[in-house]
Backbone as JSON, one array per atom type, in Angstrom:
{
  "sequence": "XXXXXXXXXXXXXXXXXXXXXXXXXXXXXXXXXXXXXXXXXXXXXXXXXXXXXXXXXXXXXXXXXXXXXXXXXXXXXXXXXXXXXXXXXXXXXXXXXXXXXX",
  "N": [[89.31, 82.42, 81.51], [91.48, 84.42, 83.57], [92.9, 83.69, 86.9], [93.32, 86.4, 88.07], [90.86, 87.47, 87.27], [88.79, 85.61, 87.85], [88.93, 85.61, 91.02], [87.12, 88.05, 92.94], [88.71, 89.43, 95.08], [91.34, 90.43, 94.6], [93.23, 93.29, 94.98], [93.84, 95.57, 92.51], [96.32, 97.28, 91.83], [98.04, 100.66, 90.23], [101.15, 99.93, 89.41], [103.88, 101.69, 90.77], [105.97, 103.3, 88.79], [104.75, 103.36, 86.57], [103.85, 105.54, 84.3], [101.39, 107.92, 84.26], [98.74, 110.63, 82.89], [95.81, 112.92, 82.72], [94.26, 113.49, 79.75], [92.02, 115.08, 78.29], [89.81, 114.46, 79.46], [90.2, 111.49, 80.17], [92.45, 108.96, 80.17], [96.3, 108.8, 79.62], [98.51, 106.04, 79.45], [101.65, 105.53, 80.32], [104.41, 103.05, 79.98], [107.5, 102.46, 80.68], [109.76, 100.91, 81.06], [108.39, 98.39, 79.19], [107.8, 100.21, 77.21], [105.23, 100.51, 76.74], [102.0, 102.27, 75.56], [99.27, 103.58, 76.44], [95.87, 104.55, 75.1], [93.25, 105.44, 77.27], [89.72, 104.95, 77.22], [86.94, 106.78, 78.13], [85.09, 104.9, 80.13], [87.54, 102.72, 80.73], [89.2, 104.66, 81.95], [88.0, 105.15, 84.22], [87.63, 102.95, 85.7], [90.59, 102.63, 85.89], [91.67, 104.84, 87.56], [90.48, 104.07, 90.12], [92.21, 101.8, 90.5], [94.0, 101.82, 93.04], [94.84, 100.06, 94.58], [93.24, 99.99, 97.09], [90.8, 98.82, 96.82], [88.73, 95.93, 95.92], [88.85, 93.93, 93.41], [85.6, 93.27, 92.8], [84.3, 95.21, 94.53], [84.84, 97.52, 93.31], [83.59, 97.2, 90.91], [80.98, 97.07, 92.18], [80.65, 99.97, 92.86], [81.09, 100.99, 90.91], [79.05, 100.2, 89.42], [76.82, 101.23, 91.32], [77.22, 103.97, 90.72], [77.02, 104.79, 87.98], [74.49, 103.42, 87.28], [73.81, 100.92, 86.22], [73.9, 97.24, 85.75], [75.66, 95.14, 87.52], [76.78, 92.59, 87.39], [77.68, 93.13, 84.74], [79.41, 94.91, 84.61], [81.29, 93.98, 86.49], [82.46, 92.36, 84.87], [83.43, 93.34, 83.1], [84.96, 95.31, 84.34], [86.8, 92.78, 85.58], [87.84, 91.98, 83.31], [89.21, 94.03, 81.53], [91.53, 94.67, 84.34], [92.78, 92.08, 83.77], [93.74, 92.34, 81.65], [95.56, 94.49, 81.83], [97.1, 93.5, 83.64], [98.36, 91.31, 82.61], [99.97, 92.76, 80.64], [101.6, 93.92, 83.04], [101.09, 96.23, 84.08], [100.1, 96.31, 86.38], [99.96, 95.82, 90.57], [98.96, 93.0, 92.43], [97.12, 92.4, 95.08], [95.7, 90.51, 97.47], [94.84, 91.47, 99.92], [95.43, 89.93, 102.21], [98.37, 91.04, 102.79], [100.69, 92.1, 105.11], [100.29, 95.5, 106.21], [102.21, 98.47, 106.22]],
  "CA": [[89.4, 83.58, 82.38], [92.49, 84.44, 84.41], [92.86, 83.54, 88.22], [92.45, 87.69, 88.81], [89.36, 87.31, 86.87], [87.85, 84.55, 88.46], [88.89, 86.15, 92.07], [87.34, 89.67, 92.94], [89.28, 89.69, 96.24], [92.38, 91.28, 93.8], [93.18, 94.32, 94.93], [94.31, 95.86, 91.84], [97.24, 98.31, 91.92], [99.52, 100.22, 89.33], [102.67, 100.22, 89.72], [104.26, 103.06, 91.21], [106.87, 103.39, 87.89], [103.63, 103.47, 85.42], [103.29, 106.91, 84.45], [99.94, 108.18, 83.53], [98.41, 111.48, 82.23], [95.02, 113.0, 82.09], [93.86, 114.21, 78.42], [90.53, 115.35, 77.93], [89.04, 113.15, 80.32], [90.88, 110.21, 79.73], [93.76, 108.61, 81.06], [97.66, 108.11, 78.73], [99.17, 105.43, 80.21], [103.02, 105.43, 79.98], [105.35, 102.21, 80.94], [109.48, 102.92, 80.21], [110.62, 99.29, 80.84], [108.32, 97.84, 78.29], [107.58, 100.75, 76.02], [103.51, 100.22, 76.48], [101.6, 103.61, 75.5], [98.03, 103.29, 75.99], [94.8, 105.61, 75.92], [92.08, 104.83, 77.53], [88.32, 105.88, 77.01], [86.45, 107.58, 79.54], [85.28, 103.63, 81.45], [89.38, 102.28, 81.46], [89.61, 105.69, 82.85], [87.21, 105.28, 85.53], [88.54, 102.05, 86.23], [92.51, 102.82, 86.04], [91.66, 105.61, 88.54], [89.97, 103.2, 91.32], [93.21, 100.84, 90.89], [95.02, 102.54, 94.21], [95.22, 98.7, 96.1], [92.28, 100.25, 98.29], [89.31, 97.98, 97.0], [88.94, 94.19, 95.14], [87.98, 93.92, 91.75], [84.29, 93.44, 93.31], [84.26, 96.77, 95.4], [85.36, 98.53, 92.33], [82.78, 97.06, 89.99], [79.84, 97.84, 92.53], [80.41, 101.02, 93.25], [81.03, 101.74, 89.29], [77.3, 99.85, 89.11], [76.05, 101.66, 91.62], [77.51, 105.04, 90.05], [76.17, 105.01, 86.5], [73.02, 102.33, 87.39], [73.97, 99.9, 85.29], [74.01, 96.12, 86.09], [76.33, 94.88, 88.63], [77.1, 91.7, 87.22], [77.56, 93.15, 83.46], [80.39, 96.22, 85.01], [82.28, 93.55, 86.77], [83.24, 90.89, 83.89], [84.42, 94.32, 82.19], [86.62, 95.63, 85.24], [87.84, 91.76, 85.32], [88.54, 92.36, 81.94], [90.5, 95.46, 82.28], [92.63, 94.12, 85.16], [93.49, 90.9, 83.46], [94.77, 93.05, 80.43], [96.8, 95.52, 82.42], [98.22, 92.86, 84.93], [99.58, 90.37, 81.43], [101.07, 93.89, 80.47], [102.53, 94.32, 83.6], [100.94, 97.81, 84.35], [99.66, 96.31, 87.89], [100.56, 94.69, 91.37], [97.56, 93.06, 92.91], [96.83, 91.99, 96.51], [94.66, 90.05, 97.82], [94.63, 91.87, 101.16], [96.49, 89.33, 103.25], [99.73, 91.27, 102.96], [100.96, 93.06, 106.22], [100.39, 96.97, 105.46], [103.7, 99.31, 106.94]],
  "C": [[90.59, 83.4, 83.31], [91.87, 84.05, 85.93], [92.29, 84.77, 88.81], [91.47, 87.98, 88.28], [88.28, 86.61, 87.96], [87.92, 85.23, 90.46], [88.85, 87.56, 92.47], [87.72, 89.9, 94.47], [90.45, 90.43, 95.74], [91.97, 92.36, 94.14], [94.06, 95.35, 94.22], [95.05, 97.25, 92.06], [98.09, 98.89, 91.22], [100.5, 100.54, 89.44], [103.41, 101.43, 90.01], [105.09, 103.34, 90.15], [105.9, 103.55, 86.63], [103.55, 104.94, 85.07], [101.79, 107.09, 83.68], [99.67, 109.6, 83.78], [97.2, 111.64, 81.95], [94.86, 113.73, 80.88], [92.98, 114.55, 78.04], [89.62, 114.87, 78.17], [89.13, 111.69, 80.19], [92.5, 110.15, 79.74], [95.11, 107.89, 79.82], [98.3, 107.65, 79.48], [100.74, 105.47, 79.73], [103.89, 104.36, 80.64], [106.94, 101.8, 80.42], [110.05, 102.08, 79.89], [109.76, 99.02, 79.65], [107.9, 98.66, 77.48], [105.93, 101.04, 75.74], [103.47, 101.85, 76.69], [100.02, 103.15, 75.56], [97.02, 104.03, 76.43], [93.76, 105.19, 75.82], [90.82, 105.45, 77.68], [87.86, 105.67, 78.33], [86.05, 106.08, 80.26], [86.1, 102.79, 81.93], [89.46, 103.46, 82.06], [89.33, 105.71, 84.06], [87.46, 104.69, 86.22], [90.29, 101.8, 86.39], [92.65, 103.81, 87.13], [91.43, 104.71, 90.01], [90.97, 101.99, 91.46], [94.37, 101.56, 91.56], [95.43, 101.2, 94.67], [94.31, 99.04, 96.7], [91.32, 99.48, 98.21], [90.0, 96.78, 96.04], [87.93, 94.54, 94.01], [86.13, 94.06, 91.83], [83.52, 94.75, 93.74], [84.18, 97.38, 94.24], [84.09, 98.2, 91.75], [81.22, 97.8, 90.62], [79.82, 99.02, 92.6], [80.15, 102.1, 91.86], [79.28, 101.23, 89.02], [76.16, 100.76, 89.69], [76.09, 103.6, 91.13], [76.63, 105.53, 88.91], [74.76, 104.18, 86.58], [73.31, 101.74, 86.43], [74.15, 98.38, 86.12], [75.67, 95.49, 86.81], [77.3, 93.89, 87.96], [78.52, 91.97, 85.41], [79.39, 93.92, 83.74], [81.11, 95.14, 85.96], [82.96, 92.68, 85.75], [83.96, 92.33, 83.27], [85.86, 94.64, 82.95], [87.59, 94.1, 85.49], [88.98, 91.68, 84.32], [90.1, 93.24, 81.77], [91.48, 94.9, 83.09], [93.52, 93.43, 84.71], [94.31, 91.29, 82.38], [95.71, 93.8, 80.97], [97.43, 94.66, 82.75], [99.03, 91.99, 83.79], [100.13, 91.4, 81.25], [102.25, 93.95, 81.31], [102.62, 95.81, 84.19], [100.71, 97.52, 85.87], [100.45, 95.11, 88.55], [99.49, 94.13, 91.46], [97.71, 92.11, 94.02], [95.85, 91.26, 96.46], [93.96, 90.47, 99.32], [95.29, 91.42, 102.24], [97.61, 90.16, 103.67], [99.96, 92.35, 104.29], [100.89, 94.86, 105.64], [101.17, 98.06, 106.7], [102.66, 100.52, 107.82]]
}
């Protein structure tokens, strides 16, 4: 498991240069520099939406647990998941919160 796996203090963010696109309730990701195209079904959607920088991989997962009622534990190893695949892409920044905010 990656480091932003193992830490849900990541506050996952994507890149302001990412373009993305809704399609029928589901999100086409677009990224120029490396060419990545990718569409994501309606729960990467749910989770590519909630990656503003505003919450930590944790935040995100409960609130998606407490959303649909599903298990807490089960809906975070996924949004870890998710993250750790976008961020090797290169689709996200991610904070940990420390950083001074303008």
């Amino acid at each position: 498991m990656s480091e932003i796996a193992d830490d849900g203090s990541y506050r996952p963010q994507v890149r302001p240069d990412v373009l993305s696109t809704e399609i029928d309730g589901e999100i086409v990701v677009f990224d120029a520099p490396s060419g990545t195209v990718l569409k994501m079904n309606p729960s990467a959607t749910t989770v590519w939406a909630c990656c503003d920088g505003s919450a930590t991989i944790d935040e995100i997962a409960a609130d998606i647990a407490e959303v649909y009622g599903v298990d807490q534990a089960v809906v975070r190893a996924q949004v870890a998941d998710l993250v750790t695949q976008w961020s090797e892409k290169g689709l996200l920044t991610t904070s940990t919160g420390d950083e001074p905010t303008a």
